[in-house]
NUNUDREN-764378 format. One line per field, with one value per residue (C-alpha): residue number from 0; residue in one letter; x, y, z. Coordinates in steps of 0.001 Angstrom, whole numbers, always signed. Layout:
BEGIN
nr [NUM ...]
rest [A ...]
c1 [X ...]
c2 [Y ...]
c3 [Z ...]
***
This chain:
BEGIN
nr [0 1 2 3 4 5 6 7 8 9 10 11 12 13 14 15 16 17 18 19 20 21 22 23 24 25 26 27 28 29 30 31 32 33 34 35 36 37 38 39 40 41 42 43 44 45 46 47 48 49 50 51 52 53 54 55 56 57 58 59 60 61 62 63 64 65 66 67 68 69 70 71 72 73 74 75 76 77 78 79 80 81 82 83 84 85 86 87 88 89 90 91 92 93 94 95 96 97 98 99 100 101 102 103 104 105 106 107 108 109 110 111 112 113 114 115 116 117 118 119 120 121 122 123 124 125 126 127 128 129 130 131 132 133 134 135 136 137 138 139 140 141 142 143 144 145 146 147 148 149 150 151 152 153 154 155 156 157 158 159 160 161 162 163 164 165 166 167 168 169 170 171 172 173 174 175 176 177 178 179 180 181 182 183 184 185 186 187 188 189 190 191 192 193 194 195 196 197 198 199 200 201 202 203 204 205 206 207 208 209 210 211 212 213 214 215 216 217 218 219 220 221 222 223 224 225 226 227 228 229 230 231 232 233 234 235 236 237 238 239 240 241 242 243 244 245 246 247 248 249 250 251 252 253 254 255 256 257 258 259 260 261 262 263 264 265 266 267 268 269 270 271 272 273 274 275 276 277 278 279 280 281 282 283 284 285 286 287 288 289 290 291 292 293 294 295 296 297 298 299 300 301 302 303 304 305 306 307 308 309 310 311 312 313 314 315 316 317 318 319 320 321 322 323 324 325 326 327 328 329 330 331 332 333 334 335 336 337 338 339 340 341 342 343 344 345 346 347 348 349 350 351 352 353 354 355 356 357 358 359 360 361 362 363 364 365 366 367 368 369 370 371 372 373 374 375 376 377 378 379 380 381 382 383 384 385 386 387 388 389 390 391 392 393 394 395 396 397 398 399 400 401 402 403 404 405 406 407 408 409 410 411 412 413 414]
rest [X X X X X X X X X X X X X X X X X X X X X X X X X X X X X X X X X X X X X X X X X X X X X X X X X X X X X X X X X X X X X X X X X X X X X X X X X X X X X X X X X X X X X X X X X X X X X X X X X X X X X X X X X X X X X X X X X X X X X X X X X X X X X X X X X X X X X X X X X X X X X X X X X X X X X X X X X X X X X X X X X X X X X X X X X X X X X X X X X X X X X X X X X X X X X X X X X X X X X X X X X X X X X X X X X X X X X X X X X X X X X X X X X X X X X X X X X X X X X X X X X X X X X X X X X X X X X X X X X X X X X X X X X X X X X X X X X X X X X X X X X X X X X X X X X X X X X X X X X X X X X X X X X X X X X X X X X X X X X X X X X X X X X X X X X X X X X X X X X X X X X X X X X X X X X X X X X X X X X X X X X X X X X X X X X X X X X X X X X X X X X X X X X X X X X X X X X X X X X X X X X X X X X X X X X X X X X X X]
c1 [+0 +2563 +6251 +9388 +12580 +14946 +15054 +17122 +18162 +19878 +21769 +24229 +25333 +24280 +21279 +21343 +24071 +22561 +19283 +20590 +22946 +20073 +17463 +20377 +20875 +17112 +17140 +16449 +18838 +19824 +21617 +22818 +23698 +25969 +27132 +30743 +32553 +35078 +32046 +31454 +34247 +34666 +31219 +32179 +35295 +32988 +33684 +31986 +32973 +31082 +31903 +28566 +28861 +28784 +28476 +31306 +30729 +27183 +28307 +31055 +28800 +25984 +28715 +30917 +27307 +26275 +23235 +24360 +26341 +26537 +26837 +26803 +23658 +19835 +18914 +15486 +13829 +10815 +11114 +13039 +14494 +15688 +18035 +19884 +20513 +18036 +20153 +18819 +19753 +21515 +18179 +16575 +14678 +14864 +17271 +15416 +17753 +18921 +15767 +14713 +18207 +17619 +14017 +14860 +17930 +15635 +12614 +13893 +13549 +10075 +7586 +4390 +3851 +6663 +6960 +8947 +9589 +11126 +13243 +14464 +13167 +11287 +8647 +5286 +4064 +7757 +6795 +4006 +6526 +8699 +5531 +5400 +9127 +8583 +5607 +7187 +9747 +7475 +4257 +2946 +2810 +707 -1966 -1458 -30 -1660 -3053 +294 +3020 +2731 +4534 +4885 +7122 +8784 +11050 +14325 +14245 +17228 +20099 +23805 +25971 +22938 +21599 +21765 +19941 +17621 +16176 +14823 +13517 +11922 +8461 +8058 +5921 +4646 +2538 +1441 -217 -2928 -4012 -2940 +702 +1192 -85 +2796 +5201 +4609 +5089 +8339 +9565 +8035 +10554 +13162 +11014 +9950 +8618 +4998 +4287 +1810 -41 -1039 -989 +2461 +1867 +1400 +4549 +6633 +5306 +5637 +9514 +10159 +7597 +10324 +13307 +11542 +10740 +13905 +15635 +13078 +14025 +17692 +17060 +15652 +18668 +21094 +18855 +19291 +22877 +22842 +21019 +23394 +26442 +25052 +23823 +27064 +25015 +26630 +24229 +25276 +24366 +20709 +19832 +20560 +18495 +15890 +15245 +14974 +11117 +9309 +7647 +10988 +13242 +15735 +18191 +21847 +23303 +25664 +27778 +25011 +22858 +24297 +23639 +22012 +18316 +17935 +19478 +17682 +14177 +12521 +13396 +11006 +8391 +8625 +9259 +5701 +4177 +6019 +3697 +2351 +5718 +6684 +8362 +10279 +12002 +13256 +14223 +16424 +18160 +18773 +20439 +21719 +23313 +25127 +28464 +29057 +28417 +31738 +33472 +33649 +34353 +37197 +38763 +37948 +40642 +43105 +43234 +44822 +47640 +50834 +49920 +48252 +47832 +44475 +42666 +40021 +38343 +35969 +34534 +31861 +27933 +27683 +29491 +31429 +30569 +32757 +29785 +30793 +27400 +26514 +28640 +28807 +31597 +33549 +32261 +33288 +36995 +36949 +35824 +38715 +41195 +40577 +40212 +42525 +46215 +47516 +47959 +45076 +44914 +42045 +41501 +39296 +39420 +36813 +38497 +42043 +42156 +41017 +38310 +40311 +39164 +40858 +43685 +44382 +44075 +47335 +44926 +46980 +45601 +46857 +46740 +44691 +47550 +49485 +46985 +46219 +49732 +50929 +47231 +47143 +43142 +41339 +37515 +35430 +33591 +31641 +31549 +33170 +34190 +37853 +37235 +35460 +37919 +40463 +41574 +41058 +44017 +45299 +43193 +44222 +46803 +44260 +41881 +39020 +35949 +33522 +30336 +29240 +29658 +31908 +35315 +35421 +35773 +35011 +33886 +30152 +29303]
c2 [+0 +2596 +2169 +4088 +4597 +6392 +6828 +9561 +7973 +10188 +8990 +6369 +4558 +1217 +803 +3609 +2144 -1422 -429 +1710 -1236 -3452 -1083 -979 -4469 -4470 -2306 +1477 +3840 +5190 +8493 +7975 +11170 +11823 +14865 +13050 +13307 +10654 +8197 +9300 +8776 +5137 +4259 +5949 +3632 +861 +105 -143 +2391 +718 -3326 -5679 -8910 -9243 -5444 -4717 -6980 -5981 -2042 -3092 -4425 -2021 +914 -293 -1285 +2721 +1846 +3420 +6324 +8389 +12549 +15390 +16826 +15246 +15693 +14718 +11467 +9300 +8517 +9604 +7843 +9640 +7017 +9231 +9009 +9624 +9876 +11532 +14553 +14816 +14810 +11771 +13390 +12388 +14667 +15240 +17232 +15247 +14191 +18408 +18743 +15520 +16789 +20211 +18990 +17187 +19700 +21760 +18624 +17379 +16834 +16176 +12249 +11801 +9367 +10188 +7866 +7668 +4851 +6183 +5227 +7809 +8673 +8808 +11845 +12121 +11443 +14121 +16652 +15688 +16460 +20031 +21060 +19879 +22315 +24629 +24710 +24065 +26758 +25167 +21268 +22397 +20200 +17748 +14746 +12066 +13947 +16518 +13942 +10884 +10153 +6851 +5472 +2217 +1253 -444 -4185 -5662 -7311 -5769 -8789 -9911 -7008 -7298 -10822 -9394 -5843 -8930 -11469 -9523 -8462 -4986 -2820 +444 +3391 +5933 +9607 +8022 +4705 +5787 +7015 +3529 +1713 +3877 +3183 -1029 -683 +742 -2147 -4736 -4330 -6555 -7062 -10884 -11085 -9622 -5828 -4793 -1765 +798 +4237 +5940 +6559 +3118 +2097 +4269 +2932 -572 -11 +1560 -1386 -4337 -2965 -2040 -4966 -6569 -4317 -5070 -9101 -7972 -5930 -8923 -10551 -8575 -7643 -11191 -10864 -8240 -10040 -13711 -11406 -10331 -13113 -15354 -17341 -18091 -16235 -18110 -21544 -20189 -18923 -22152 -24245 -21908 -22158 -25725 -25029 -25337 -21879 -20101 -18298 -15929 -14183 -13471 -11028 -8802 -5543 -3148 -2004 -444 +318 +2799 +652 -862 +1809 +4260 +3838 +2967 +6315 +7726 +5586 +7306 +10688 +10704 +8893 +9738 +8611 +5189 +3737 +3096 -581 +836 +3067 +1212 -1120 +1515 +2367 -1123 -1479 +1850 +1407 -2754 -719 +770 -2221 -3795 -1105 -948 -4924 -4215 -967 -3806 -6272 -3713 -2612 -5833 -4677 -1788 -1202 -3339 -4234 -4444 -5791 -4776 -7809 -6507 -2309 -3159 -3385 -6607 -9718 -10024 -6583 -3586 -729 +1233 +3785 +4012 +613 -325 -2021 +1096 +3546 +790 +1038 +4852 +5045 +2118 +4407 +7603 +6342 +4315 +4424 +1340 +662 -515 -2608 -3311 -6133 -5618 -7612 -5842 -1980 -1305 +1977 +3116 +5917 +8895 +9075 +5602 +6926 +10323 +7912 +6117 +2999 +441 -1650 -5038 -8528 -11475 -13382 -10367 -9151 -12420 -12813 -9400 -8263 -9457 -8694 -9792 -7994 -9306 -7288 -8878 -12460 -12435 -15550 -15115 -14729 -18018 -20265 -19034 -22135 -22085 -23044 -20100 -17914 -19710 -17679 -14471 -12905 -12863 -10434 -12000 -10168 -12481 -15960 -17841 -18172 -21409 -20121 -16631 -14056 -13069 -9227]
c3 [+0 +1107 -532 +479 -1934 +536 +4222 +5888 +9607 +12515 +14948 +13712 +16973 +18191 +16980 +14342 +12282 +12436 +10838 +8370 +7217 +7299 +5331 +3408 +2322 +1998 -1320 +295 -671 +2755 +4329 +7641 +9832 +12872 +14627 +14445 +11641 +12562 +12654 +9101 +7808 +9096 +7743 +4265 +4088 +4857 +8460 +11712 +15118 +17284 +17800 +16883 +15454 +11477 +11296 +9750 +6832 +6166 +6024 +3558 +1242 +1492 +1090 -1633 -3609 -2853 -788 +2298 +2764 +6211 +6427 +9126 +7662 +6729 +2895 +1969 +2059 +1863 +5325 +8615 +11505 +15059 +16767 +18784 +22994 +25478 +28660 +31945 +33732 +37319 +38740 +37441 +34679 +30767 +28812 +25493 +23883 +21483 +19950 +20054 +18228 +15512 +14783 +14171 +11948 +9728 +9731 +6704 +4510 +5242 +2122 +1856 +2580 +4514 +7491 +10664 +13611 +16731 +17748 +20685 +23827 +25139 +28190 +27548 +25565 +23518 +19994 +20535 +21399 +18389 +16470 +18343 +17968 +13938 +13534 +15403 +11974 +9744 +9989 +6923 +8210 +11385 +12328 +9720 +10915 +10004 +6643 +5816 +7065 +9006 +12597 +14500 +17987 +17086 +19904 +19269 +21210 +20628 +22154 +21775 +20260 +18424 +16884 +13394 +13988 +16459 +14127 +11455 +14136 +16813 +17090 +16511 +18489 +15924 +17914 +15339 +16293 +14403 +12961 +9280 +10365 +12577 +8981 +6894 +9552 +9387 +5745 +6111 +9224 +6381 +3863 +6731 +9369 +9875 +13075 +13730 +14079 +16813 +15880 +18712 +19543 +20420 +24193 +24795 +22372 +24555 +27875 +26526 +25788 +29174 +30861 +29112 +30598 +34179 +34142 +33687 +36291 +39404 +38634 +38449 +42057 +43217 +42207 +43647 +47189 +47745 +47325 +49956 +52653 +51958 +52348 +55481 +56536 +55230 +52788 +49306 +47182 +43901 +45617 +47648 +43675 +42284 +44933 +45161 +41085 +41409 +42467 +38925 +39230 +40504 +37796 +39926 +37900 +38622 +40580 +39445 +40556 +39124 +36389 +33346 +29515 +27771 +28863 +32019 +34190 +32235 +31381 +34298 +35757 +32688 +34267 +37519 +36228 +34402 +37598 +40635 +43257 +41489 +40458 +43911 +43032 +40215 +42215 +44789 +42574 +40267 +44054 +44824 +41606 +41556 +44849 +44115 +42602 +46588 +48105 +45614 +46046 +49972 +49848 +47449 +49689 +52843 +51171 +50023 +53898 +54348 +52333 +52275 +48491 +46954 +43137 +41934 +38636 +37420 +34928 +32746 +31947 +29696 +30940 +30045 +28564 +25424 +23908 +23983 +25271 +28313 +28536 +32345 +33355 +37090 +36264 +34854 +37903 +40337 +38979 +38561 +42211 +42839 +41092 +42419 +45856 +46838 +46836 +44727 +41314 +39292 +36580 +33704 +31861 +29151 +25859 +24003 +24059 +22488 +24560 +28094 +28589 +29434 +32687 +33731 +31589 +33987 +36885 +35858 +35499 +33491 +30340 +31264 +29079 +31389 +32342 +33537 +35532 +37185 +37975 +39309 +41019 +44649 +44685 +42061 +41196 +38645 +37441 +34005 +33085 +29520 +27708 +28157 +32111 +31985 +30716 +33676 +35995 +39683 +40655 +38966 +41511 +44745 +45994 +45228 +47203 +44808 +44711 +42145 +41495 +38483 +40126 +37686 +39602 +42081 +45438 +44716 +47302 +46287 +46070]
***
């Protein structure tokens, strides 16, 4: 019914990048934009500056075939993509700055019949406000989407390290402003898409987005509450989760040092930004979680008491396993706190980065190899379970004291 040529998409990180290479691949010519021109230039030469499995190859191909090329500045399109960050601001409130800034950007090239949507997980009411701050631009498009131009929230619900196989497979949820603009919007997702599309109005596509990951994070503050109390209570958390999920309606989840990404430790404080006194379990679990990387940290300065100076590594900076994305780790505040803190020398081990965030760098943190830091740290933290970390022998940690917030090294100390 409704058929795009051309897609203009802004913001060309994570998931950005991905979905341009995969509209791509899918026949639409496609202009990626990105405020850095260093990104731009990697994507023009065909490679990836963010790590994600197969990426690289896909953008190659889509590049050097001409379907895909990335700029600092929108040009017109049939359709438009804003897939840029949502962070919060130092008071627990969503920073939408970005989106203002993308929408803006792209306002100047808006024709009649064109589709816009949000990918960016937002709070309730966002995508209306994009429509605002785009009529606000544009005199002549006011009060016409949905008849002038066509608007729609489709949140991104994928998995970093499995991305590009994760944009084709997954559901998709599409809100539109109205039904029409949610229709355009599933014809566009279509052209890849191979799971199902859901169609329903934007607030409720944005509350569904932020509902997944709050979700996620009270199980994971379950997780790690319980890790609390056993260390309190000298209980080894890793074995009470493991008996307790042998009941056939019992699914506990791991604990871990904290909460991090660019999701989790996000979203759910849109949820009780837009309903402060109703989202009472949401916030307490966002301060359990938010509070883990404190409860490490004092059990690390606790075993480095027991020392002159000690040496301490550091294994692992990323959120999570086996990817290389640092946005709002534990695991990185933990060693920045570690670093600036204490008085001993630090080491990192983190296979995923080639250099240190400057931050770690100014700290005189070192960038150490696995079997270095194993054998010159006297205090070993781990900090995310990556493959590499897995495959270490525990006789190789014996002499160590070990502080293992992920639960994979024999005889580890829980946090």
């Amino acid at each position: 019914m409704y058929t795009y040529k051309s897609i203009c998409i802004v913001g060309l990180g994570y998931i950005g990048l991905p979905t341009a290479a995969v509209f791509a691949k899918a026949g639409l010519q496609v202009t990626g934009v990105d405020v850095n021109p260093k990104a731009v230039d990697s994507i023009n030469k065909g490679k990836a500056h963010i790590v994600e499995v197969d990426l690289d190859g896909l953008l190659q191909g889509v590049v050097s075939a001409g379907q895909l090329k990335a700029q600092t500045v929108p040009e017109k399109a049939d359709a438009f993509i804003i897939a840029v960050p949502t962070p919060f601001t130092d008071t627990l409130k969503p920073d939408l700055s970005y989106i203002e800034a993308a929408t803006r950007s792209i306002a100047p090239y808006i024709e009649a019949g064109n589709l816009i949507i949000l990918e960016s997980t937002v709070p309730p009411g966002a995508t209306d406000q994009m429509v605002a701050w785009l009529e606000e631009e544009r005199s002549d498009l006011r009060g016409g989407c949905g008849t002038k131009y066509f608007a729609a929230h489709c949140p991104e619900r994928v998995l970093p390290g499995r991305v590009l196989i994760e944009l084709v497979q997954n559901d998709r949820i599409i809100g539109g402003i109205t039904n029409d603009c949610a229709l355009r919007a599933q014809a566009l997702y279509d052209v890849f898409v191979k799971g199902e599309c859901f169609l329903t109005n934007a607030r409720t596509a944005e509350m569904a987005k932020l509902s997944e990951n709050a979700f996620r994070d009270v199980n994971i503050a379950f997780a790690n509450e319980l890790s609390l109390i056993s260390d309190r209570l000298d209980i080894d958390v890793w074995e009470l989760i493991r008996l307790a999920n042998r009941h056939p309606r019992v699914n506990i989840l791991q604990p871990g040092p904290g909460v991090g990404g660019h999701c989790i430790a996000v979203d759910p404080w849109f949820i009780v930004d837009s309903a402060p006194e109703e989202a009472r379990l949401i916030r307490a679990a966002r301060e359990v979680n938010d509070s883990k990387p404190e409860h490490v940290i004092k059990k690390v300065k606790k075993a480095a008491a027991k020392f002159k100076a000690p040496t301490i590594a550091c294994f692992g900076l990323a959120f999570k396993a086996d990817i290389d994305d640092l946005r709002t780790s534990p695991a990185l505040m933990i060693t920045e706190r570690l670093a600036s803190e204490l008085d001993c020398r630090i080491l990192v081990v983190e296979p995923n980065i080639e250099v240190l965030p400057p931050k770690l760098a100014e700290l005189k943190v070192e960038h150490a190899e696995l079997t270095d830091a194993i054998e010159k740290a006297d205090i070993l933290v781990l900090l995310v379970d990556h493959k590499p970390f897995k495959r270490i022998s525990s006789e190789k940690l014996s002499e160590k004291i070990v502080i293992d917030t992920r639960g994979i090294w024999t005889n580890a100390s829980p946090a």
